[in-house]
C-alpha positions as CSV (number, residue, x, y, z in Angstrom):
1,X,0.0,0.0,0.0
2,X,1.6,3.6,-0.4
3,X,2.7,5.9,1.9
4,X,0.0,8.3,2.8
5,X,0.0,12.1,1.3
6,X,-1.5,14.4,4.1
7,X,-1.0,17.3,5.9
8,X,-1.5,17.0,9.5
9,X,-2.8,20.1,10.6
10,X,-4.8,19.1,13.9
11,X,-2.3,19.7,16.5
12,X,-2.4,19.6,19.9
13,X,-1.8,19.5,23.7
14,X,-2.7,16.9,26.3
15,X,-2.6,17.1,30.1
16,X,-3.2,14.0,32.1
17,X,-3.4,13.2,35.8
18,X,-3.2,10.7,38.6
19,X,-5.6,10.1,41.0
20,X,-3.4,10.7,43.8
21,X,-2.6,14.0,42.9
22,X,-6.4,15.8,42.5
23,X,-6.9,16.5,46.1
24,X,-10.4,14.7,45.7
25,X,-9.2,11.5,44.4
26,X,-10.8,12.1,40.8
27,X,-8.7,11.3,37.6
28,X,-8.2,13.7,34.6
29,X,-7.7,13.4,31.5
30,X,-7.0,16.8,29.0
31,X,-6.2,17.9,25.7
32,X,-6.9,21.3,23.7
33,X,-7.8,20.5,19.7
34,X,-6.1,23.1,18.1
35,X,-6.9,22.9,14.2
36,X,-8.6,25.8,12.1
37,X,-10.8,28.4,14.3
38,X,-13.2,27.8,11.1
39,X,-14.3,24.6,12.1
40,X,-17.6,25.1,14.4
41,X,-18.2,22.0,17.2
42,X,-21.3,20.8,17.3
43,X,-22.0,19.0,20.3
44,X,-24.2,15.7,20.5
45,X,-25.4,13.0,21.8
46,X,-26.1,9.5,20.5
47,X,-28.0,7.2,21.9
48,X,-27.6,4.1,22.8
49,X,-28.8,1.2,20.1
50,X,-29.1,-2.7,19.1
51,X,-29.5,-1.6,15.3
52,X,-26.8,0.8,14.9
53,X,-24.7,1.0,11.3
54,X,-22.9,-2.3,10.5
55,X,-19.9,-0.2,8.7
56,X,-18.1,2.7,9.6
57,X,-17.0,5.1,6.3
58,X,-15.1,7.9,7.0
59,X,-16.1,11.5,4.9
60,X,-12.6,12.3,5.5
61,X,-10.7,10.0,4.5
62,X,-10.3,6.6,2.7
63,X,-10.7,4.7,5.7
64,X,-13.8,2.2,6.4
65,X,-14.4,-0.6,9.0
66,X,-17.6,-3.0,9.8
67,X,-18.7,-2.1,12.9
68,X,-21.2,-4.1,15.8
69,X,-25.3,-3.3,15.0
70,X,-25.3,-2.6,19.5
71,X,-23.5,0.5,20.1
72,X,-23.5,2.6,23.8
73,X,-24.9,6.0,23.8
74,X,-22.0,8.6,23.8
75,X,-21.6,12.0,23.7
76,X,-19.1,13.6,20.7
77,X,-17.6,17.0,19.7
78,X,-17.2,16.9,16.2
79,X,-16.8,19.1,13.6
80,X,-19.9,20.8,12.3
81,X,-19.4,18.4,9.0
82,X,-18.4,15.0,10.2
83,X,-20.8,14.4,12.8
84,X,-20.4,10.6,12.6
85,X,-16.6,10.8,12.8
86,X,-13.5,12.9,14.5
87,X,-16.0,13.2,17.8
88,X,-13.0,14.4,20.0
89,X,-13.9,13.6,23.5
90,X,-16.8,12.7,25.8
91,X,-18.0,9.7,27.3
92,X,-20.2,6.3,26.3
93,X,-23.1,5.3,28.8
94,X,-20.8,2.4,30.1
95,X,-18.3,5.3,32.0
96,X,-16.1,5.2,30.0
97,X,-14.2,8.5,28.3
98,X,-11.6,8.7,25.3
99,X,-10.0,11.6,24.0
100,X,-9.0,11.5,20.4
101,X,-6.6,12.9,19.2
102,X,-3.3,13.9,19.6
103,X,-1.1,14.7,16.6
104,X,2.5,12.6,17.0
105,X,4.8,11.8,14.0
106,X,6.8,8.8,13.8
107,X,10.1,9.0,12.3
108,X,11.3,8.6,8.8
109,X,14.1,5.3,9.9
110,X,10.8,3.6,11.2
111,X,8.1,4.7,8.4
112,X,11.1,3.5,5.9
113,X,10.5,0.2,7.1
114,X,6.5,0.0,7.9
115,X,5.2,2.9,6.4
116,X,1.5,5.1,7.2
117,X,-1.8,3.2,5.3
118,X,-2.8,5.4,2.6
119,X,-6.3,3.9,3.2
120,X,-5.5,3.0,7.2
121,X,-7.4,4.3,10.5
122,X,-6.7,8.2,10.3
123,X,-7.3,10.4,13.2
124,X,-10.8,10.9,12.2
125,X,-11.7,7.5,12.4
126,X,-10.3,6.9,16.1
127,X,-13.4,7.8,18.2
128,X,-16.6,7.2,16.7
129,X,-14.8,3.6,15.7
130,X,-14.0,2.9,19.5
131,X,-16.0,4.6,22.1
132,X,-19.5,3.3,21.4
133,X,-18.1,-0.5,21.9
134,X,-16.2,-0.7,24.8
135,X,-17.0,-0.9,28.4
136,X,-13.6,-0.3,30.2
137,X,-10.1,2.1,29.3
138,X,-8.2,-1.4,28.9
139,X,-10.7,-2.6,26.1
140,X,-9.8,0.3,24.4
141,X,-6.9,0.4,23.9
142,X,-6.8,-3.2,22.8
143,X,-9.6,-2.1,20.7
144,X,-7.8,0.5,19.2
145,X,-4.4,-1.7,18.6
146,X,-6.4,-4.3,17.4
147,X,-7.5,-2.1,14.4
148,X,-3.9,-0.3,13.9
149,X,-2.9,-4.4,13.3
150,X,-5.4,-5.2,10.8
151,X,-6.0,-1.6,9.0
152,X,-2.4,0.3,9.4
153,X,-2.3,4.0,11.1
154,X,-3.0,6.7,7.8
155,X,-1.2,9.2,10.3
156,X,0.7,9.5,13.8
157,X,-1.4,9.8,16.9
158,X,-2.2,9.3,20.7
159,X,-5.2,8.3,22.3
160,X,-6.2,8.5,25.4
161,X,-9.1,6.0,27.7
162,X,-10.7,6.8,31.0
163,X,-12.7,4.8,33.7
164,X,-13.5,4.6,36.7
165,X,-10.5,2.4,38.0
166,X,-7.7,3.3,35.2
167,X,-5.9,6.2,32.8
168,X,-4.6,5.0,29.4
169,X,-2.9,6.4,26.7
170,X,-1.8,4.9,23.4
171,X,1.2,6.2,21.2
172,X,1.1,4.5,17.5
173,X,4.5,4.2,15.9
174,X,4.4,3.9,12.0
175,X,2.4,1.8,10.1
176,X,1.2,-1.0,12.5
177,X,3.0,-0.8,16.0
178,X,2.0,0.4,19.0
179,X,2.2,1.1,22.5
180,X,-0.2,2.0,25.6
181,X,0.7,3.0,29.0
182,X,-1.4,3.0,32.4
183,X,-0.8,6.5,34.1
184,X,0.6,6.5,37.6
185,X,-1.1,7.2,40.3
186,X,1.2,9.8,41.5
187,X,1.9,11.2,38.6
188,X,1.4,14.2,35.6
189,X,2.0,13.6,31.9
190,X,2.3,16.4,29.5
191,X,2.9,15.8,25.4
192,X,2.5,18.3,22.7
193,X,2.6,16.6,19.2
194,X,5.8,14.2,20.1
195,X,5.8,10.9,20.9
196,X,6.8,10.9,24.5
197,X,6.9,7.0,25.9
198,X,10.4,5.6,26.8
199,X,9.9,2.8,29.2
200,X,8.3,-0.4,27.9
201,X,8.2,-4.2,29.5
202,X,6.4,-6.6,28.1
203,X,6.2,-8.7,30.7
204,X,4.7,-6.0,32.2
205,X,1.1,-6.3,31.3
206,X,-0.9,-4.3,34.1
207,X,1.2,-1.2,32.7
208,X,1.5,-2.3,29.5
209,X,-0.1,-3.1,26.6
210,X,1.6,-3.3,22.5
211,X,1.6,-5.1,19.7
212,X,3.5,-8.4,20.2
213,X,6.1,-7.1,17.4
214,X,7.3,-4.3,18.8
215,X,10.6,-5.1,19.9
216,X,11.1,-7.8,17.2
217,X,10.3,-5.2,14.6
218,X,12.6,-2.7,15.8
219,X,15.6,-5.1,16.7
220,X,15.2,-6.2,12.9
221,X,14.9,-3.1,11.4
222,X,18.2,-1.6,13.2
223,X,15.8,1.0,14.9
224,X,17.4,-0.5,18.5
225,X,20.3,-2.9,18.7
226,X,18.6,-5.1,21.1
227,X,21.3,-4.8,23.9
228,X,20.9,-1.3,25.3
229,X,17.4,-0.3,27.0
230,X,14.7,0.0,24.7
231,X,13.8,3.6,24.4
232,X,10.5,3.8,22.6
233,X,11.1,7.2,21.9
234,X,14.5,6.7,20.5
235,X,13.4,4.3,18.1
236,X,10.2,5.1,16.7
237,X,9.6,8.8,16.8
238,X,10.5,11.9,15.6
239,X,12.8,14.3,17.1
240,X,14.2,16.9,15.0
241,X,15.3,20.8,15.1
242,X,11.3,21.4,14.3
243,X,10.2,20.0,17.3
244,X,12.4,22.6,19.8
245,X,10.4,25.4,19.7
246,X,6.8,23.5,18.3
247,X,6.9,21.0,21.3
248,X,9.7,21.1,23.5
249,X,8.6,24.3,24.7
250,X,5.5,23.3,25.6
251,X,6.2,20.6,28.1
252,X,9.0,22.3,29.2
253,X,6.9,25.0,29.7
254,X,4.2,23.2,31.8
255,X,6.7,20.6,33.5
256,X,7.8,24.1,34.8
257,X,4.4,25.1,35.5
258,X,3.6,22.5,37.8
259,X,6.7,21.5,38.8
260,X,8.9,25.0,38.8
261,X,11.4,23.4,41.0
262,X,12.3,21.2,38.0
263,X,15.9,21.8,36.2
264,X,16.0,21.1,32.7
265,X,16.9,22.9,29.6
266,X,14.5,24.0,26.9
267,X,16.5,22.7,23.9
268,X,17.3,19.3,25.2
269,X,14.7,16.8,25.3
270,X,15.4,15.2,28.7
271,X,11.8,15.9,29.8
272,X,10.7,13.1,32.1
273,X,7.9,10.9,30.9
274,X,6.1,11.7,34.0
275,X,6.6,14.2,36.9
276,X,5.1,15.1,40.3
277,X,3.9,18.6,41.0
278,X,5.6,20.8,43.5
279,X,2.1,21.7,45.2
280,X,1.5,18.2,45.3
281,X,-1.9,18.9,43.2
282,X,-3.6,19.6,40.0
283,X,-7.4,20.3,40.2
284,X,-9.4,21.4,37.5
285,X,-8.9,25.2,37.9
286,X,-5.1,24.6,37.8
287,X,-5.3,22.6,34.6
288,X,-7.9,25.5,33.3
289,X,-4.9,27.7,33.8
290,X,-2.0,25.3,32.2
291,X,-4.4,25.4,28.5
292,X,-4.5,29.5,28.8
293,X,-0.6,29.0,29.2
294,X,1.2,31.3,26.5
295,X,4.6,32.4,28.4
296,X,2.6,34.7,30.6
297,X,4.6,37.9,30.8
298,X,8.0,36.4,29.4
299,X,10.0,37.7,25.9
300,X,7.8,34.8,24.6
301,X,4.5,35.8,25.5
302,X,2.7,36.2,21.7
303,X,-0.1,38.3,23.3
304,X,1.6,40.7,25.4
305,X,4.0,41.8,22.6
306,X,1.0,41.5,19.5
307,X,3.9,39.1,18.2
308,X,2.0,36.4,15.6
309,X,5.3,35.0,14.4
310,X,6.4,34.4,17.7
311,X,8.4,31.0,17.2
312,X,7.9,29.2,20.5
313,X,4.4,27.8,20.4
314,X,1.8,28.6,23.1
315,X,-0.4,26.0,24.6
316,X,-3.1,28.4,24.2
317,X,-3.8,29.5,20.3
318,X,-6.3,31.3,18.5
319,X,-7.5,28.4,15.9
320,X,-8.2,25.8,18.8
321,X,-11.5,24.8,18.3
322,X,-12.5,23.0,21.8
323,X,-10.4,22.1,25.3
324,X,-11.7,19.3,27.1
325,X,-11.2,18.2,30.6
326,X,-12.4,14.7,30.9
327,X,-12.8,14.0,35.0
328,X,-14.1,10.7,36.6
329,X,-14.9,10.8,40.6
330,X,-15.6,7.3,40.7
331,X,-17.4,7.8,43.9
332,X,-20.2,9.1,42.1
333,X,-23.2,7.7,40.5
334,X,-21.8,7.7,36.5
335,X,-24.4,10.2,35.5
336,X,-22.8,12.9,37.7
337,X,-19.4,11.4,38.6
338,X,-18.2,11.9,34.9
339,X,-18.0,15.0,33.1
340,X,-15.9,16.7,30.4
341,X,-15.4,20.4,30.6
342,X,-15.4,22.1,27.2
343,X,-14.1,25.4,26.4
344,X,-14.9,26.0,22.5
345,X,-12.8,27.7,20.8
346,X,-9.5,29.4,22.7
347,X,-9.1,28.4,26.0
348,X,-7.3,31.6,26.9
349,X,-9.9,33.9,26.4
350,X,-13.1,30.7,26.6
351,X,-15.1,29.4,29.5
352,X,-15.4,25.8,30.3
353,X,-18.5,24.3,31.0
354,X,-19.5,21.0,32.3
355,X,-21.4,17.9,30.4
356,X,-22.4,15.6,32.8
357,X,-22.6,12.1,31.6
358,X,-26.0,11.4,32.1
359,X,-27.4,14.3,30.1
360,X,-29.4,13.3,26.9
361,X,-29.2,16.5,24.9
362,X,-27.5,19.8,24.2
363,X,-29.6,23.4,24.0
364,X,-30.5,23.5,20.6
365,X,-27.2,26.7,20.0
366,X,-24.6,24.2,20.9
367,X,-25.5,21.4,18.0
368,X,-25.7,24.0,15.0
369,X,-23.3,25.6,13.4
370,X,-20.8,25.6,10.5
371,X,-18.1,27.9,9.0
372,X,-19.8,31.1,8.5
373,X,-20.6,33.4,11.7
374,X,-24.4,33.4,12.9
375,X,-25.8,34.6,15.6
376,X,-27.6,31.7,16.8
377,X,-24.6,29.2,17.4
378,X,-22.8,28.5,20.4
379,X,-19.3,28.3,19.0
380,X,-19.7,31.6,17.3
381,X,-20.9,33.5,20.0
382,X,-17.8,32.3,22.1
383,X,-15.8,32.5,19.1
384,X,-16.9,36.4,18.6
385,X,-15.9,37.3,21.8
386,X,-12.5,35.7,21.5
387,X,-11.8,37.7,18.1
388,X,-12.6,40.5,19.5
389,X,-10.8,40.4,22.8
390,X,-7.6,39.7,20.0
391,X,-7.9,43.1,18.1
392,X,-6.6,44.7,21.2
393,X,-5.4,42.1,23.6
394,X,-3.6,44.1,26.3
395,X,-6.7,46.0,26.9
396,X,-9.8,43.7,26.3
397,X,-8.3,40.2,27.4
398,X,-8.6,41.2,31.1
399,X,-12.3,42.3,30.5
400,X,-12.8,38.9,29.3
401,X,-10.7,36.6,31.4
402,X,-12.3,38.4,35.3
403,X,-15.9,37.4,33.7
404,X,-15.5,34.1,32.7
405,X,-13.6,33.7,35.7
406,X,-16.4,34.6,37.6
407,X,-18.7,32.7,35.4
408,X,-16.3,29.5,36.6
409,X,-16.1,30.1,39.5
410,X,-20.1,30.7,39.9
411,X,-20.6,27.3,38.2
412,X,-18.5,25.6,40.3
413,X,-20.5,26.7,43.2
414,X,-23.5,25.6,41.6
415,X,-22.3,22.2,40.4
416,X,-22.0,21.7,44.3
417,X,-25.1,22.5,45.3
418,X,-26.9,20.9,42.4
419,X,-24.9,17.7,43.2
420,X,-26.2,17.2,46.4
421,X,-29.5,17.7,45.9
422,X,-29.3,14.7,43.2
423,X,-27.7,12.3,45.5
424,X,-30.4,12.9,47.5
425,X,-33.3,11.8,45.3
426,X,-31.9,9.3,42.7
427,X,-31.9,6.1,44.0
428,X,-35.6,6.7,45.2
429,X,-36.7,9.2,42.6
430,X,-34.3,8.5,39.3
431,X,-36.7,10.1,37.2
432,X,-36.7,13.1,38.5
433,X,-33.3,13.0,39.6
434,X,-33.1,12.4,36.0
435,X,-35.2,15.6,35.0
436,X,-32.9,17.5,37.3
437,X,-29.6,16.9,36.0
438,X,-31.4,18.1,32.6
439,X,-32.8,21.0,33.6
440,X,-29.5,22.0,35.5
441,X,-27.2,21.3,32.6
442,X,-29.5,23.3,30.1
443,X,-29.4,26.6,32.7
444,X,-26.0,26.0,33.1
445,X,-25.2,26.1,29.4
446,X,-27.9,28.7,28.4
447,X,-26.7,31.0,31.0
448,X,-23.0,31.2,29.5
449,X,-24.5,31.9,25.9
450,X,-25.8,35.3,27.8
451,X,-22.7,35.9,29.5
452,X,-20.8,35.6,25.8
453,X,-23.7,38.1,24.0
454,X,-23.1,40.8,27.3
455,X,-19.0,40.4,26.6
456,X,-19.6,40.9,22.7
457,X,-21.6,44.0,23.7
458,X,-19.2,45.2,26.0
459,X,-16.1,44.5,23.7
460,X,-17.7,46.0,20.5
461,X,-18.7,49.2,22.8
462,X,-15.0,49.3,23.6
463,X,-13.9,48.9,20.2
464,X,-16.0,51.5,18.8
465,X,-15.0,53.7,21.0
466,X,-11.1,52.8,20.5
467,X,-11.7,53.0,17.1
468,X,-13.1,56.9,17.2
469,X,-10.4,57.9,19.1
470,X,-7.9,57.1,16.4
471,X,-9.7,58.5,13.5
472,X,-11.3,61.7,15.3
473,X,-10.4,64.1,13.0
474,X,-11.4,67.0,15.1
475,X,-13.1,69.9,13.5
476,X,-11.3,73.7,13.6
């Protein structure tokens, strides 16, 4: 089969974390899509069948798969045309979450060998594919590898699966290799479009998982000599001059973040697999602030200085189309315990807002939308405020950022008080309980769509009157 001829353009940053590290006891897993600020998310749910399609055929690619007729319900964040494929992040009505994906790239010594599947499983074809047929993070991934055997990766990526009991994530490496880790406990892991694994043993399983070839393969192909240490890094991926100011930055920047203790140099990729945080925590507001992270205040900062050809790369950027923060608190009831925050559009100047589980729809704003501006889609209200916030970011950011921070903190409050007030009725009431988490998720979600129209009003007010003083042309 040839090599495949495309441009990867959907590139990203992901953030997960141990359990033992939350303060709460609550797993995350995180990762900004950052593609084309043109492509509008529609979010939606799908419901759980016996009758669902017997064939998966991807609009985006050459890929296609049969599929199972029972799939779980889910809940996806595609793009506004492929809502039957690239559906991002969320999770299926069995608990379990999977974010997909991040953008990795194997290197040319391994694709020489076993190269990318012109017709393989591409990035779009990762979620919708998995998600609806699996009931834990482990089946996933050996979902997932099971398909990168038999149909060969189109593309580099990593994938990550979420339960109640574990934290995966999968790294392909060319054509039909791969390899998944289980996430500490105690630790953080941080990648930005490289392939980041080192450590692997096979015999290993209950941290482990990989194609049985992956040693053999490399060992024959002169891509390890068998003798030293496998380094999965070392001999699949790539690691070139490209890849010190794209990617290094960013996990030195947020190994430094959480962990500002840490020694290491920018330019040399030493960056530990996975670190502990000098705080000895990372919540959900602190990995809200590590996606608006852009060098805050440094020489590098692309926002302070209006510098667009700023050559270290911000985790935060203007044509990310949705952050997600997908948490499990498996102490919860699924339908509450399990939400992904979403931020559409730039997290840095975006509000994230919680999807429970257990919710069966989205206000009506949140599902529409395509490439062209309208005044009656979510993404493009958020996204309005965002662009303009950026025509004068020094003076309109902080407008933005104190009243979505507000808005945040306001829903967190009311995410606790709603909480309890479920756990009190749904084992004996689940209807209602049922009817409750509905309602509260619709306020919740309406409410920001008013908080985005007051901030467009506000910014545009500021604008115009920016914009007068400039061109005032006073008379004699």
């Amino acid at each position: 089969m040839e090599k495949v001829k495309k441009n990867n353009l959907s590139e990203c940053t992901t953030i997960v974390v141990g359990g033992n590290l939350t303060g709460d006891g609550s797993r995350i897993y995180a990762r900004s899509e950052d593609f084309d600020a043109m492509r509008c998310k529609n979010w939606l749910v799908f419901d759980e069948t016996d009758n669902g399609p017997e064939e998966f055929v991807a609009n985006d690619s050459a890929f296609r798969c049969p599929l199972p007729k029972k799939r779980l319900g889910y809940t996806a964040l595609p793009d506004y045309q492929y809502h039957h494929e690239w559906g991002s992040a969320g999770f299926n009505t069995a608990g379990v979450g999977e974010s997909s994906t991040e953008t990795i790239f194997s290197s040319p010594e391994a694709l020489a060998h076993d190269p990318y599947v012109a017709d393989g499983m591409a990035e779009n074809c990762t979620y919708n594919t998995v998600l609806p047929y699996i009931h834990t993070a482990r089946e996933g991934v050996e979902r997932l590898g099971a398909m990168i055997e038999k149909y060969g990766s189109a593309e580099g990526f990593g994938i990550g699966f979420i339960d109640n009991k574990e934290t995966w994530y999968l790294e392909n490496a060319c054509g039909h290799h791969w390899l998944a880790c289980r996430i500490p406990d105690d630790k953080y892991f941080v990648t930005g479009n490289q392939s980041r694994f080192r450590d692997y043993d096979p015999k290993d399983t209950e941290n482990f998982l990989a194609d049985k070839d992956l040693l053999s393969f490399a060992e024959k192909n002169g891509l390890w000599d068998g003798k030293e240490k496998f380094d999965f890094h070392k001999a699949y991926s790539k690691d070139d001059i490209a890849d010190h100011t794209y990617n290094y930055t960013r996990v030195w920047g947020l190994q430094k973040l959480f962990t500002p203790s840490m020694k290491q140099d920018v330019d040399v990729n030493t960056f530990p697999v996975y670190a502990v945080p000098d705080s000895g925590h990372i919540n959900i507001p602190e990995l809200r602030k590590a996606f608006r992270f852009h060098y805050d205040g440094t020489d590098h900062d692309p926002y302070l200085h209006n510098n667009g050809h700023e050559p270290w790369r911000p985790v935060s950027i203007f044509r990310t189309t949705q952050t997600h923060l997908l948490q499990v608190r498996p102490w919860l009831p699924d339908a509450i315990g399990h939400i992904t925050y979403v931020a559409d559009g730039m997290a840095d100047l975006g509000v994230f807002l919680p999807i429970y589980q257990g919710i069966k729809s989205f206000p009506k704003a949140y599902q529409i939308g395509d490439n062209h501006c309208t005044n009656d889609s979510a993404y493009w209200k958020f996204r309005k405020v965002m662009t303009l916030a950026m025509t004068n970011y020094n003076a309109y950011a902080p407008v933005v950022k104190e009243r979505y921070a507000k808005l945040e903190a306001e829903n967190d409050e009311r995410q606790k008080e709603f909480e309890a007030k479920y756990l009190a009725i749904y084992k004996e009431k689940p209807m209602e309980a049922q009817d409750m988490l509905q309602a509260f998720s619709d306020q919740i979600l309406n409410h920001a769509l008013e908080v985005a129209d007051e901030l467009t009003l506000d910014l545009f007010t500021r604008l115009t009157e920016d914009t007068m003083k400039n061109y005032m042309f006073h008379g004699a």
